[in-house]
Every structure is written in structure tokens, then in C-alpha cells.
C-alpha positions in Angstrom: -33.2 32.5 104.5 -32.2 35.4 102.3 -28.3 34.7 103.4 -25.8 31.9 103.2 -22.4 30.9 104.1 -20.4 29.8 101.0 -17.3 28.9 102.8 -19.5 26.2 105.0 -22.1 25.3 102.3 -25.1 26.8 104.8 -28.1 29.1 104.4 -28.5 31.5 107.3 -30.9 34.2 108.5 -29.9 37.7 108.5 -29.1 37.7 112.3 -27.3 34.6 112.0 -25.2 36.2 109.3 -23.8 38.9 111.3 -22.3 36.7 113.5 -20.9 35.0 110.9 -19.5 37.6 109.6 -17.0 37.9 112.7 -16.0 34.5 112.0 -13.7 35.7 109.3 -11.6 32.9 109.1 -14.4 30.0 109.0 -17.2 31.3 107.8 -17.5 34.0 104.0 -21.3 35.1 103.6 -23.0 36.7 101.0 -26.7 37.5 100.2 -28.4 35.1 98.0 -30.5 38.2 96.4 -28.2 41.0 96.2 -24.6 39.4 95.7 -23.1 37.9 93.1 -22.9 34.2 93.0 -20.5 32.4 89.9 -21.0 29.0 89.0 -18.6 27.4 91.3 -20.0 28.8 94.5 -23.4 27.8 93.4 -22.1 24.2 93.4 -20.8 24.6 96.7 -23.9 25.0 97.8 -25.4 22.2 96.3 -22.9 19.9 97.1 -23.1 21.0 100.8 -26.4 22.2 102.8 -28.0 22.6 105.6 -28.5 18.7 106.0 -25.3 18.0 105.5 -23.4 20.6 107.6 -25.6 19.5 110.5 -24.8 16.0 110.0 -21.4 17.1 110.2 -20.5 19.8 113.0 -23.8 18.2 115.2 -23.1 14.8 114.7 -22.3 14.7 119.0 -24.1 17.5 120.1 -24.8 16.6 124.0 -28.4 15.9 124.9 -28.1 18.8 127.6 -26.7 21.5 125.3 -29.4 24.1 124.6 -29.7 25.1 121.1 -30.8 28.8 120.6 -34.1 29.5 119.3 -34.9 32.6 117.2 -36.1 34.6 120.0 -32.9 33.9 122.5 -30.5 36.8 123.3 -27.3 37.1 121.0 -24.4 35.3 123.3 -26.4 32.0 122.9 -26.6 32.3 119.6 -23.1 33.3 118.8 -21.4 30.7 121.1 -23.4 28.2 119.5 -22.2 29.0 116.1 -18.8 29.4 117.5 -19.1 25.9 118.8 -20.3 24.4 115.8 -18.2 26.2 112.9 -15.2 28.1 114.3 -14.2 25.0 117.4 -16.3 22.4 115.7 -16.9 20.6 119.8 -19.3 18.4 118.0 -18.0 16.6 115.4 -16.9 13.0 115.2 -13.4 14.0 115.3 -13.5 15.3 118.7 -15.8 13.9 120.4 -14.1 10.9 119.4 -11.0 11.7 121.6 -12.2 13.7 124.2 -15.1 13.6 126.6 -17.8 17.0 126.5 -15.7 19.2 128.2 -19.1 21.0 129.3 -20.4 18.4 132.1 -18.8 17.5 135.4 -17.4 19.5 138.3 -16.5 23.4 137.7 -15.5 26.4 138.7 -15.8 29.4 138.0 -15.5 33.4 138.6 -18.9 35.4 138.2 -19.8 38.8 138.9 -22.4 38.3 141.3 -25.2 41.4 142.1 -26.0 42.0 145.6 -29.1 41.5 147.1 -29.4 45.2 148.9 -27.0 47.3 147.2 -27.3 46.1 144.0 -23.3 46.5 143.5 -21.9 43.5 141.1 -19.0 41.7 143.0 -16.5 39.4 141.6 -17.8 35.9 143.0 -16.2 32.4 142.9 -19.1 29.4 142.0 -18.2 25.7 142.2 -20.6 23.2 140.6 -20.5 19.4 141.9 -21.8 17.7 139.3 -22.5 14.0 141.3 -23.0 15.9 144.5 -25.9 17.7 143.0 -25.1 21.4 144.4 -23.6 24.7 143.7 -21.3 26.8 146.2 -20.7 30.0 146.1 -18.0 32.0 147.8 -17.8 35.3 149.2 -13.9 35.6 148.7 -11.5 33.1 146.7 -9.9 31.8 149.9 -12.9 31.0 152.0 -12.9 27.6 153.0 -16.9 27.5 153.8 -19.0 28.5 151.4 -21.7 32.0 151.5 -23.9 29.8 149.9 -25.6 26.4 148.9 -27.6 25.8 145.4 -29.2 22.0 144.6 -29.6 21.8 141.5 -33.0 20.1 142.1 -34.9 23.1 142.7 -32.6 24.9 140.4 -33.6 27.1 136.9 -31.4 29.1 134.9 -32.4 32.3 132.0 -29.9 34.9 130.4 -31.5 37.5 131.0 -29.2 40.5 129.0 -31.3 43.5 129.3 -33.1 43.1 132.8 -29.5 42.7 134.1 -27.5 45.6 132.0 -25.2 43.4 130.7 -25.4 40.7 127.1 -23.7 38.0 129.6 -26.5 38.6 132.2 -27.8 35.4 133.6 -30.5 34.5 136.7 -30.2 31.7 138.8 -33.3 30.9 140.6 -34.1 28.7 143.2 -35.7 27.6 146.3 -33.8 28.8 149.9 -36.0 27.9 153.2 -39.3 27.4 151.0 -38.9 30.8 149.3 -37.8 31.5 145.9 -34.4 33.3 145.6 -33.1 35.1 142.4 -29.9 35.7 142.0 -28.3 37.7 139.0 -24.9 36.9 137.4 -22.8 37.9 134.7 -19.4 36.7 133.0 -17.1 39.2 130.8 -16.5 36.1 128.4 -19.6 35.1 126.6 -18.0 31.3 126.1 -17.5 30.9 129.5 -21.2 32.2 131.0 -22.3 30.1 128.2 -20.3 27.0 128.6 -21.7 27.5 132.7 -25.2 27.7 131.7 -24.8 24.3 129.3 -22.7 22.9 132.9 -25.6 23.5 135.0 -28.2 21.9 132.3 -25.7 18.8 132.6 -25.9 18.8 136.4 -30.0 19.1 136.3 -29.6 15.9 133.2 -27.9 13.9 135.8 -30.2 14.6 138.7 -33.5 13.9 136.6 -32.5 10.9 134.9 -31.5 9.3 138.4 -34.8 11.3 139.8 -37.2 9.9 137.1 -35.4 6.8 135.7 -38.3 5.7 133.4 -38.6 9.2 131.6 -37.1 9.5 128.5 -34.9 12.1 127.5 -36.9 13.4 124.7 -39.3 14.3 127.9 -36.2 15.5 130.6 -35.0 18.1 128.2 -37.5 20.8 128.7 -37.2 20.4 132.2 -33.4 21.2 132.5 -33.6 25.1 131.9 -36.7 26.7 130.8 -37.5 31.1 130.1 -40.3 32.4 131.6 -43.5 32.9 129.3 -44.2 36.3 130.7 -42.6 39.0 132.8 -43.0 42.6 133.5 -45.1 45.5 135.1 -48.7 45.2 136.1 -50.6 46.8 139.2 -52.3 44.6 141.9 -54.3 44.8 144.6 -55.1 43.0 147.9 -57.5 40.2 149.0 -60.4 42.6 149.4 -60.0 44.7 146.8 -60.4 47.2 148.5 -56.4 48.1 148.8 -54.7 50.6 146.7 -53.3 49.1 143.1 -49.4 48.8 143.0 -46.9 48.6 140.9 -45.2 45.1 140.7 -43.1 43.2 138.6 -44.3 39.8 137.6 -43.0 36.8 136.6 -45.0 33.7 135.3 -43.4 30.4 135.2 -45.3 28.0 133.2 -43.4 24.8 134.2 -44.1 25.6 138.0 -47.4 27.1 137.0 -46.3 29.8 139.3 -47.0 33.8 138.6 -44.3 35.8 141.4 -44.5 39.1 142.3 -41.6 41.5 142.9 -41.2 45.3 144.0 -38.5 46.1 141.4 -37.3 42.9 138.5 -34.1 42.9 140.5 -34.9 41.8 143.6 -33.6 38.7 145.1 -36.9 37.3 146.9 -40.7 37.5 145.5 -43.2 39.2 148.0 -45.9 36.8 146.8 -46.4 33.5 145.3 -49.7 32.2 143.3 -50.5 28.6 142.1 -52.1 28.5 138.5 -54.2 25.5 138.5 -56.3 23.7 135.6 -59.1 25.0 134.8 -61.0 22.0 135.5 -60.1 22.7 139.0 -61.4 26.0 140.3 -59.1 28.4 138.2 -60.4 31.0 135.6 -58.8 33.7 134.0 -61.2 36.8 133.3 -60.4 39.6 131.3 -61.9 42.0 133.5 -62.1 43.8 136.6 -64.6 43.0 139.9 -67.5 45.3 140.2 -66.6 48.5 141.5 -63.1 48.2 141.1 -60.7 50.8 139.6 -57.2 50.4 139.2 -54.2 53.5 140.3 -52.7 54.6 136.8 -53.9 51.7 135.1 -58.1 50.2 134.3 -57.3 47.2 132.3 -58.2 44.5 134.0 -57.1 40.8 134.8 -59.0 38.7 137.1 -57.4 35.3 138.1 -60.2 33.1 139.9 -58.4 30.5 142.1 -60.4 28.1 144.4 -59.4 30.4 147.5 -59.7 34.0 146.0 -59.2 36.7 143.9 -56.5 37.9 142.4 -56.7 41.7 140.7 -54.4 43.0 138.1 -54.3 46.2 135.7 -51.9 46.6 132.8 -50.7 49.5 131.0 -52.3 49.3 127.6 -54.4 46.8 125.3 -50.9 44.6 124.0 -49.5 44.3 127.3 -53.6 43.1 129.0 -53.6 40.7 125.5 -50.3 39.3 126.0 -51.0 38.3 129.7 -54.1 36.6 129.1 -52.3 34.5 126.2 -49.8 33.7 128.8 -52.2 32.9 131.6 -54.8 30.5 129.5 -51.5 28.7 128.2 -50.6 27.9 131.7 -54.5 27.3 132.7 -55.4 24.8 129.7 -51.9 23.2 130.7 -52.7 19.5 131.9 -51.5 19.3 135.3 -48.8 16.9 136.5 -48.1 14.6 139.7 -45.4 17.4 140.3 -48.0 20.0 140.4 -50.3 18.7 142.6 -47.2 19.3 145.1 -46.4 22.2 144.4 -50.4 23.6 144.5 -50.2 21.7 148.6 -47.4 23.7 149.1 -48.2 26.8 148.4 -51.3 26.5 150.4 -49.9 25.7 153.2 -47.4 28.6 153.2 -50.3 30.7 152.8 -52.2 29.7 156.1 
């Protein structure tokens, strides 16, 4: 890190930095190259570090609070700094009197995007923690509610700039054997945060009852999870012989799913298709069939499943190389009892 936080006693990366900066009254940063440092800062530092400070303000970090990797969108990484440094939520001294305030039941008021208009409407979302569901209500004095979520079949991204919005978020889930999306957004970045970190509680609770002889170590990347891959290709239909269009995917690697959409907003996927191991009857090719030429786009992906073919084109060379990274990650991926379901499924909906 070329940055570091004197008041704290931290070293910081340059986009950590500017957040600190807004944390005026916590957190002083300068650059280790280009600023000035005088022998008693320097000390700071040594007395203090990045060991230490984390053995400080995460000494009770919850098991289901996500910490923000380098590629996660700014409001995850900012609330968790504000956590840490500027409300310190994780230090002995509070968790000491106070239970996380993050888990249990919850409500709270989202703007919610509708599934035809595409409007965003003010929504109100009430998460039972023991119950294992999430309502939703159409108006604030509803006694029955629009909407049912388990939080079984339940995944959560931000997802900023497909949604317009740094709060954006995307629930997704399953609704009558379908996959549902549904896009959400909070004008507080705390509180869409401290909502996403609820909802990771509620899916902690359900899959340690669900799989009581997993450790946690192995539960944690099951409670939330981004998708490896999304955006535009062209595909065709079983034949081949159907004209290329323009669809958005989506590849999931935990549900070794890869959805199709019309537009990235949409609430349902038009199609769903299983990614198997490659020891059973899946193959990715980096090619097109014989005879095949795309609409706009002739760079091809073939994925080989034990039932058929499925036909892609992308745009340009980075796009085509970044979706076969994605799909052999998912392929070479050893299969779980889980999958097998979910592959049975699937090809049953299909029939």
C-alpha cells in the first residue's frame, strides 16, 4: 500500500484512502511516498499496524458479515470501514454489552423496481429471522403481504451500476420453480448494507440447522455469493438453425447455472442451463458448429451438455476469452450432492 492512516496506525490502498479521507474525525491519511512523515508519526506506525488494528476493531466481527474484497462496489467497502473505525461494532467493548445488532427480525423500507414498468416504488420488507422468510408489502398498512421470500432458495449481489443507483442490490430467488430477480435500492448506504449482512445472518441460521455437521469455515460462501460472469452474448435455438439474439446472461457458479434474460433487468429468466462436470457429458468449445454463423457477432461458444447444444457469439476476443475462463471454472468444478439435484430438476422442467 502506498497510503496509510496515521491517526489509526494502518496502511491503506489508494481506494481505501479516499474513504478515509471522509472520516475526518477518525481517520488522518497521508501518502507514505509523497508526504512528509516526522519522527513521531513514524512511531505511530510502528507501534500500531495492520495486525494490531485488526486485532482491535475485528476482534467480534460476526461469522456472517461479509468483508469487501478489492473488486466489490464502493458502499460495501465504505460501510465496512465505517463499522470498523468511525462506530468501532466490533470491538470488545461493544460486543461485550450488546448483542450484533445486524441478525434477527427486521424491517425495513426499500425502493423496490417493478417488474413491467420498471418504475422504483417505495416498498416495506420484513425479514423473520427463525421463520426463515422475507415479506414484502405493497403499502405500509397491508396486513397480507405482496410477497413471500425463504431464505433457503435465497441469494443476494449489489449490483450499483446494472441498477442505476451505488445502493443497488438484487434479490434472487426461486417462485413456482422459476428464478425471480428482484432489484432494490436504499438512499442510506448503512442501512442497504446492514440489510444485506441481515439476510446473510438469516441464510447462517438456516444452513447451520440445514447441514449441522458442516463447519462454518465451509457455510460462509454459501450465504451470499456474486455471479462469475454476466452480460451480452447472442444465442441461438436447439437446431441451430434459428436466428442469433441478443441476451443477457448470467452464470452462477454455485448453482452451476448460466440464465438467460431479454434485457439485465428483467424479473424472470427465459431459459435455464445446467453446467455439469466434465467427467459427465459437458464440454465447453471455443467454437461455432459447422455451418453456423452468428447475427452481428462470429465468435463462438459451444457448450456440449449430455442433451444438446448450446450456441453463443460474443462481441469481441476479451469478452469470448472471459466467458470460457468463466465456463471451464464452473465445468472443472467437482460436483456436489446439491448439484446432482439441481441437474434432475432442470431436466425435468425441460421435458
Amino acid at each position: 500500500p502506498d497510503w496509510a492512516s496515521y491517526t489509526i496506525g494502518v496502511f491503506i490502498c489508494l481506494n481505501c484512502s479516499g474513504i478515509h479521507r471522509n472520516l475526518s474525525g477518525v481517520s488522518r491519511v497521508k501518502s507514505i511516498r509523497l508526504d512528509f512523515w516526522d519522527d513521531d508519526l513514524v512511531q505511530q506506525m510502528k507501534n500500531h499496524g495492520n495486525w494490531m488494528a485488526r486485532k482491535h476493531y475485528e476482534a467480534k466481527v460476526p461469522p456472517f458479515y461479509y468483508k469487501p474484497q478489492a473488486s466489490d462496489c464502493v458502499v460495501l467497502k465504505e460501510q465496512w470501514i465505517r463499522a470498523k473505525y468511525e462506530r468501532e461494532e466490533f470491538t470488545d467493548i461493544v460486543t461485550k454489552q450488546q448483542k450484533s445488532p445486524i441478525s434477527g427480525d427486521r424491517v425495513i423500507y426499500l425502493w423496490k423496481r417493478g417488474k413491467d414498468k420498471g418504475n422504483f416504488q417505495k416498498r416495506t420488507f420484513r425479514l423473520l429471522e427463525k421463520e426463515g422468510v422475507i415479506h414484502y408489502y405493497a403499502k405500509e398498512e397491508d396486513k397480507e403481504p405482496r410477497g413471500v421470500i425463504h431464505v433457503s432458495e435465497l441469494n443476494a449481489t449489489f449490483q450499483p451500476e446494472k441498477i442505476g443507483n451505488p445502493n443497488g442490490l438484487q434479490i434472487t430467488y426461486l417462485k413456482d420453480g422459476r428464478t425471480r430477480s428482484m432489484f432494490v435500492y436504499h438512499k442510506n448506504g448503512k442501512d442497504i448494507v446492514d440489510w444485506f449482512n441481515a439476510i446473510r445472518a438469516a441464510r447462517f441460521r438456516y444452513l447451520k440447522i440445514a447441514f449441522p455437521t458442516t463447519s462454518e469455515t465451509e457455510l460462509i460462501p454459501k450465504l451470499t455469493r456474486n455471479y462469475i460472469k454476466e452480460g451480452y452474448m447472442e444465442k441461438t435455438g436447439p437446431t441451430q438453425k434459428e436466428p442469433f439474439k441478443r441476451r443477457w446472461f448470467t452464470l452462477d457458479i454455485q448453482d452451476r447455472k448460466l440464465l438467460y434474460f431479454k434485457e439485465p433487468l428483467d424479473a424472470h429468466a427465459q431459459g435455464e442451463v445446467f453446467i455439469g462436470h466434465s467427467d459427465y457429458g459437458y464440454n465447453i468449445l471455443e467454437s461455432l458448429p459447422p455451418g453456423v454463423k452468428g447475427n452481428k457477432w462470429n465468435l463462438g461458444i459451444t457448450i456440449e451438455t449430455p442433451e444438446r447444444k448450446f450456441v453463443f457469439t460474443c462481441k469481441d476476443d476479451q469478452d469470448l476469452k472471459e466467458w470460457i475462463v468463466a465456463f471451464k471454472e464452473v465445468i472443472f468444478k467437482p460436483m456436489s450432492p446439491q448439484d446432482y439435484t439441481v441437474e434432475a430438476s432442470l431436466r425435468r422442467k425441460q421435458r
